[in-house]
KOLGUDREN-648489 format. One record per residue: residue in one letter; y, z, x of N, C-alpha, C, O in turn. Coordinates in nm, 3 decimals, always signed. Each point is the difference from the previous one (the first is absolute). Example, Ala and Ser with C-alpha at 12.3 -4.5 7.8 and 13.67 -1.06 7.14 Angstrom:
PT  type       ny       nz       nx      cay      caz      cax       cy       cz       cx       oy       oz       ox
PT     A   -0.569   +0.780   +1.319   +0.119   +0.000   -0.089   +0.120   +0.000   +0.090   -0.002   +0.066   +0.104
PT     S   +0.107   -0.138   -0.139   +0.119   +0.006   +0.082   +0.109   +0.073   -0.077   +0.111   +0.017   +0.051
This chain:
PT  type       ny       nz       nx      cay      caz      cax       cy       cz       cx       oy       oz       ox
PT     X   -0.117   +0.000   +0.085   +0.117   +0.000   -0.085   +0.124   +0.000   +0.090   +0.009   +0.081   +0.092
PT     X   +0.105   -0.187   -0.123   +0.113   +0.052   +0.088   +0.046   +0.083   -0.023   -0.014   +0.048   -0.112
PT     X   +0.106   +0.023   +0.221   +0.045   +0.091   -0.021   +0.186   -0.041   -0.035   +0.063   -0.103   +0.024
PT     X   -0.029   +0.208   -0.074   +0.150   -0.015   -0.093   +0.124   +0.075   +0.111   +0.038   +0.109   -0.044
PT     X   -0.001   -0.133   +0.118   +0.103   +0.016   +0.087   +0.123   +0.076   -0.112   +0.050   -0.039   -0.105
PT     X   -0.030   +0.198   +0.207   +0.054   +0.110   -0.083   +0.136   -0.105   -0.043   +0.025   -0.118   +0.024
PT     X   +0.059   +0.249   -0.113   +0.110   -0.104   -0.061   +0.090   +0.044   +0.104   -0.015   +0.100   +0.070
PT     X   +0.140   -0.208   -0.066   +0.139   +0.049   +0.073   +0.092   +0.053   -0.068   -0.018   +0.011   -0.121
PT     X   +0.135   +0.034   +0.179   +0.113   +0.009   -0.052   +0.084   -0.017   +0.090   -0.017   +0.040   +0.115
PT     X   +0.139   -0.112   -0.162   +0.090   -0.032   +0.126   +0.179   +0.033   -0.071   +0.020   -0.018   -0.120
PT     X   +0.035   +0.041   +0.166   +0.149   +0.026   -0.045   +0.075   -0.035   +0.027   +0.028   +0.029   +0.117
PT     X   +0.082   -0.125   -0.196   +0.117   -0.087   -0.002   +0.111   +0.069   -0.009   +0.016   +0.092   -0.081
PT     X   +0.075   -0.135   +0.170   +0.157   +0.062   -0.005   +0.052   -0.086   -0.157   -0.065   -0.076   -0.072
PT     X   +0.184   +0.118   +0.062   +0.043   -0.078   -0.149   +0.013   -0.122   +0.026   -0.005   -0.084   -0.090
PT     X   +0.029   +0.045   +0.246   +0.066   -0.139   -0.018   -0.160   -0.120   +0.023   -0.001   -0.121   -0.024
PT     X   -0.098   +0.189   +0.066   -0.157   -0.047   -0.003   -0.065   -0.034   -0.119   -0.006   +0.070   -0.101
PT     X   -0.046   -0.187   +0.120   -0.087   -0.102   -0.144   -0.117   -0.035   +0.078   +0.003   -0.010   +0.122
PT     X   -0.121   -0.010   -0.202   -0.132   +0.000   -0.037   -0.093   -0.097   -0.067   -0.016   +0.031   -0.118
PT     X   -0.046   -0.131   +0.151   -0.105   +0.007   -0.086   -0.090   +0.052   +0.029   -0.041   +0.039   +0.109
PT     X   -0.006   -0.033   -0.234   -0.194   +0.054   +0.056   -0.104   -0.044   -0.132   +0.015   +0.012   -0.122
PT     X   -0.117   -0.063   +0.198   -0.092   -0.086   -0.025   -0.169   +0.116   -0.054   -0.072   +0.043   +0.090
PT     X   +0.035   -0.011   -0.253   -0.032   +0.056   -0.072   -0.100   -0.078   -0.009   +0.011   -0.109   +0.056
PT     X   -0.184   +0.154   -0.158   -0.065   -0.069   -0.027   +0.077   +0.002   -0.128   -0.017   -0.099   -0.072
PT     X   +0.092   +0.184   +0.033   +0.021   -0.018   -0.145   +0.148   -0.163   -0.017   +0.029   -0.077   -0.092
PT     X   +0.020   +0.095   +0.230   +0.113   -0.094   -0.023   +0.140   +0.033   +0.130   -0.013   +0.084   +0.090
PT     X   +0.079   -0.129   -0.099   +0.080   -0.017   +0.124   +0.188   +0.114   -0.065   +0.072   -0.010   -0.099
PT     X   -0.071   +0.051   +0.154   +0.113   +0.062   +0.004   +0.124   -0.015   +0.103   -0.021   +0.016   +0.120
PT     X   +0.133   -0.044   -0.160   +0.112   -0.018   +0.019   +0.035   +0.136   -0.002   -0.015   +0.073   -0.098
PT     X   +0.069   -0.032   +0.229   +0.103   +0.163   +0.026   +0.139   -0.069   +0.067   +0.017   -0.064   +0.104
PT     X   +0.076   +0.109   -0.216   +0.100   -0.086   +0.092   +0.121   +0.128   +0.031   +0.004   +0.105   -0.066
PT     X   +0.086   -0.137   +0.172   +0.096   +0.105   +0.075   +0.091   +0.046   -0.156   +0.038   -0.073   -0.092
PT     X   -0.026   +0.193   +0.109   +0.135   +0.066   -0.087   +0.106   -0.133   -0.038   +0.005   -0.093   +0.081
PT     X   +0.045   +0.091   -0.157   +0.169   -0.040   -0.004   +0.076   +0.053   +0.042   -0.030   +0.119   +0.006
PT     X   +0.140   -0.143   +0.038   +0.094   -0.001   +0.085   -0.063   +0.169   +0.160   +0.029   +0.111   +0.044
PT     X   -0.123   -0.226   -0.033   -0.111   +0.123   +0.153   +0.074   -0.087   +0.105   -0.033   +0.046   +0.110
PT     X   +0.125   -0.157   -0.092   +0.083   -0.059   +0.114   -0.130   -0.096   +0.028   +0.016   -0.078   +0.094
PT     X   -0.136   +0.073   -0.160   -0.122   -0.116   +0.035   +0.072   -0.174   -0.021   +0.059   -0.056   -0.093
PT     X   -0.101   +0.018   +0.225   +0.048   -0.163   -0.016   -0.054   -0.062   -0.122   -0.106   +0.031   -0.055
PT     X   +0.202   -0.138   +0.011   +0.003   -0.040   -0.144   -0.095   -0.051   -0.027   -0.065   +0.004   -0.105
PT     X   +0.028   -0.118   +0.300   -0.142   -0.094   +0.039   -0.098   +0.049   -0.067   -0.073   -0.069   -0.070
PT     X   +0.057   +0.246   +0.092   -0.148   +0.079   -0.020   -0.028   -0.049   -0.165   -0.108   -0.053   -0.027
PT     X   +0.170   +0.064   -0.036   -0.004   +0.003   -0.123   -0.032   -0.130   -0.041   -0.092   -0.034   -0.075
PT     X   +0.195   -0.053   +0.142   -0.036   -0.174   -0.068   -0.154   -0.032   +0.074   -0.089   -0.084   -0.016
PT     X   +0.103   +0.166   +0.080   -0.145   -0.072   +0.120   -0.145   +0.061   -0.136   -0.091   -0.067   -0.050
PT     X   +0.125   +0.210   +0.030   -0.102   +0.015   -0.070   -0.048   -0.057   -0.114   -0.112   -0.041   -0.030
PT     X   +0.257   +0.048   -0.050   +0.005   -0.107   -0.138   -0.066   -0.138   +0.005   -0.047   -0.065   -0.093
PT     X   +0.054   +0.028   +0.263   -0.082   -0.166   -0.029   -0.120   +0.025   -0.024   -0.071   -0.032   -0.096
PT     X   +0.034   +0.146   +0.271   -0.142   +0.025   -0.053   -0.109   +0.018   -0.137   -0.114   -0.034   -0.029
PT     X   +0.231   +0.111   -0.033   -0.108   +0.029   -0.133   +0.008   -0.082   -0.078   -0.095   -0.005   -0.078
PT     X   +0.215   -0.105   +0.057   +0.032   -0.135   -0.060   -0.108   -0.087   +0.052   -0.062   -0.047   -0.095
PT     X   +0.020   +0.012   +0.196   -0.087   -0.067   +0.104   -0.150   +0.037   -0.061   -0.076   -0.095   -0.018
PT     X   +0.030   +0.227   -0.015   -0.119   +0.058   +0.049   -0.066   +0.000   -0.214   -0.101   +0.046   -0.052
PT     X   +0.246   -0.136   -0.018   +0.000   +0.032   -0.127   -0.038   -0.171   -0.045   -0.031   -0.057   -0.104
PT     X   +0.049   +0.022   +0.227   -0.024   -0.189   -0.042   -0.116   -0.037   +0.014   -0.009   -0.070   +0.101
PT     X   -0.128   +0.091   -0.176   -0.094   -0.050   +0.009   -0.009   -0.141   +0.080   -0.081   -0.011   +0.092
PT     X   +0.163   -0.097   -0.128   -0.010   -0.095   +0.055   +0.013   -0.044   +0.187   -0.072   -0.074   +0.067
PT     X   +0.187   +0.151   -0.029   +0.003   +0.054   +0.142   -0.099   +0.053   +0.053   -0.040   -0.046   +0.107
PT     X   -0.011   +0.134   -0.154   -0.107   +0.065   +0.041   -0.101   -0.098   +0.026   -0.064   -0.017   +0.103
PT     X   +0.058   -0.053   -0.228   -0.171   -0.129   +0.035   -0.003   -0.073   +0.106   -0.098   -0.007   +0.074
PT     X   +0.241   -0.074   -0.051   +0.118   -0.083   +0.069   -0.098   +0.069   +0.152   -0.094   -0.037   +0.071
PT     X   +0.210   +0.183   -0.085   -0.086   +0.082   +0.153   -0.127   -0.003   +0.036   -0.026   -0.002   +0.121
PT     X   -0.074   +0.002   -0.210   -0.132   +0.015   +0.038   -0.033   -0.125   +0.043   -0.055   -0.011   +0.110
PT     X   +0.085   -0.113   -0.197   -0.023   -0.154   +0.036   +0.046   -0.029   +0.159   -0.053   -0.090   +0.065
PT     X   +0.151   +0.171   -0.015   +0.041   -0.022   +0.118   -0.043   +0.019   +0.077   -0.030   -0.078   +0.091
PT     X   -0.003   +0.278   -0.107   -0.108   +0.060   +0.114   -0.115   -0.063   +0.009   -0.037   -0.015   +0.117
PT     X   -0.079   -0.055   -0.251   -0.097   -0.051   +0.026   +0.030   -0.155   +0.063   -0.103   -0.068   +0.003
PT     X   +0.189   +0.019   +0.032   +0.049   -0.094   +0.094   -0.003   +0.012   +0.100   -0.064   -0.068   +0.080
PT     X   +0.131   +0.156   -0.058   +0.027   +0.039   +0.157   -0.137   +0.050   +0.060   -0.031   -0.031   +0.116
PT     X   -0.038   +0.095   -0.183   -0.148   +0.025   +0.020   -0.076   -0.095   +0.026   -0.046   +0.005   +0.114
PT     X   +0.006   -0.114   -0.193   -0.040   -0.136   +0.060   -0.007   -0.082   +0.102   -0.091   -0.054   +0.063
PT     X   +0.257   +0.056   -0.059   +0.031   -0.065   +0.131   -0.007   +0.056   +0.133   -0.006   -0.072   +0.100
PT     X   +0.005   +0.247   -0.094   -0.033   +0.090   +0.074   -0.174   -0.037   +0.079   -0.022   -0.023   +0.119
PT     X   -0.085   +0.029   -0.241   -0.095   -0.038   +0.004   -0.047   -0.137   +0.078   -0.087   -0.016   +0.086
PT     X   +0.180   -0.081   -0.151   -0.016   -0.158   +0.044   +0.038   -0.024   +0.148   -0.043   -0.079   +0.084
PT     X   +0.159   +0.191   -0.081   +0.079   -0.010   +0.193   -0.118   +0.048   +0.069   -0.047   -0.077   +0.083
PT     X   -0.027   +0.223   -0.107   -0.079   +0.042   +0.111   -0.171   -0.073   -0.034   -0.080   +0.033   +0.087
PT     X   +0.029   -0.110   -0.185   -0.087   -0.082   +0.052   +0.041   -0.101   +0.088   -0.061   -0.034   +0.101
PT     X   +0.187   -0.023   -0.150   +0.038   -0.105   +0.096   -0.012   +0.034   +0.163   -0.028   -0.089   +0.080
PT     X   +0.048   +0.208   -0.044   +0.069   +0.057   +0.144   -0.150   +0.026   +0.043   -0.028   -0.013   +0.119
PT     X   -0.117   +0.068   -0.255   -0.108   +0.006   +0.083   -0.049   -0.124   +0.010   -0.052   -0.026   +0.108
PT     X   +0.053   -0.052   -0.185   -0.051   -0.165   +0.055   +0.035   -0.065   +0.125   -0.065   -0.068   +0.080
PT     X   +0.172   +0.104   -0.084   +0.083   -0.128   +0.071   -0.006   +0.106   +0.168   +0.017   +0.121   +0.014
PT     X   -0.049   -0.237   +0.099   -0.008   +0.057   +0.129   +0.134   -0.024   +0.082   +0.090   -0.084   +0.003
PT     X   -0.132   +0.222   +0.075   +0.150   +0.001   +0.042   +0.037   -0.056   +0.162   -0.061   -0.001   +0.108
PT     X   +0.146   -0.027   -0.139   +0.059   -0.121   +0.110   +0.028   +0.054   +0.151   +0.069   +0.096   +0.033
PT     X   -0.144   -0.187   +0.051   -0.072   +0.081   +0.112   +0.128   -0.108   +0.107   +0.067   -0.082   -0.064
PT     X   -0.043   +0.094   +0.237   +0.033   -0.067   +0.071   -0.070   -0.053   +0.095   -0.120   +0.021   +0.017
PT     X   +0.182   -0.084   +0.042   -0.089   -0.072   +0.133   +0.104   -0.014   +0.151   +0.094   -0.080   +0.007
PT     X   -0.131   +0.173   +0.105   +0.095   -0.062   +0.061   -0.054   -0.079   +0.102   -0.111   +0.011   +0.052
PT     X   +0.228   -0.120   -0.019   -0.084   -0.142   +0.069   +0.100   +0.037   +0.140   +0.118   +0.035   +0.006
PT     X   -0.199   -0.055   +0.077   -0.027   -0.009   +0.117   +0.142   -0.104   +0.034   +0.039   -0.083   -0.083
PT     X   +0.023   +0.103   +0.206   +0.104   -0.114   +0.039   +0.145   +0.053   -0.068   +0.037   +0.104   -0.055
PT     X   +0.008   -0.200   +0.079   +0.182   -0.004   -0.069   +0.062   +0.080   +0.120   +0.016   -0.044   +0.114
PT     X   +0.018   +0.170   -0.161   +0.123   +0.090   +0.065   -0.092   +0.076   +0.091   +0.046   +0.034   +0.109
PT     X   -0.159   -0.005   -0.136   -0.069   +0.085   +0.057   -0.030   -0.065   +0.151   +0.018   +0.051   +0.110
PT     X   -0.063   -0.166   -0.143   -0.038   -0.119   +0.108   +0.135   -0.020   +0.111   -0.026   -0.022   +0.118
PT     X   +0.137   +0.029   -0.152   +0.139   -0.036   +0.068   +0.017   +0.121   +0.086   +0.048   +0.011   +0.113
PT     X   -0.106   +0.092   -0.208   +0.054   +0.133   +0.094   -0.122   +0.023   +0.092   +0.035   +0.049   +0.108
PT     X   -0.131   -0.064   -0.117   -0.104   +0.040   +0.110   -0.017   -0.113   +0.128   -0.044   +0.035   +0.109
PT     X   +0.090   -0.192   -0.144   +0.046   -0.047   +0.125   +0.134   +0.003   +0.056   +0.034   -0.084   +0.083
PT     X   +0.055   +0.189   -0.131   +0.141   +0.009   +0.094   +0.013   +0.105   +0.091   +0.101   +0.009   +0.070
């Protein structure tokens, strides 16, 4: 059986925001009003949960990651197939000029 990792608790100054990720569902903790918290924090979170509320984005995202996964896949068979490029050095040229001067 796994085991259930004790719970936390962690503590936010007023001007500190939050999500946190529930089996029951996702929660938004956002800073006090007027806590001097940048305005960003707030619009930043608002997309998030705007974002995390668009089913369609979400699919969008997954279609992507399982893309990028593919091609991930397709690069490193390619890299084990394919042999890797070896040299040769030939005798003469510069080497030859300098050992008869």
């Amino acid at each position: 059986m796994k085991k259930i990792p004790p719970q936390k608790q962690i503590s936010l100054a007023p001007s500190e925001g939050t999500i946190v990720f529930k089996h029951t569902g996702i929660e938004f903790i956002y800073p006090e009003p007027m806590s001097g918290a940048p305005i960003e924090m707030r619009d930043t979170m608002d997309f998030l949960k705007y974002a995390l509320a668009r089913k369609d984005w979400v699919s969008k995202w997954w279609e992507e990651l399982e893309t990028l996964a593919a091609l991930e896949d397709l690069t490193e068979k390619q890299a084990e197939t394919s042999k890797l490029p070896t040299l040769t050095v030939l005798e003469g040229g510069l080497a030859k000029k300098t050992n008869e001067s």
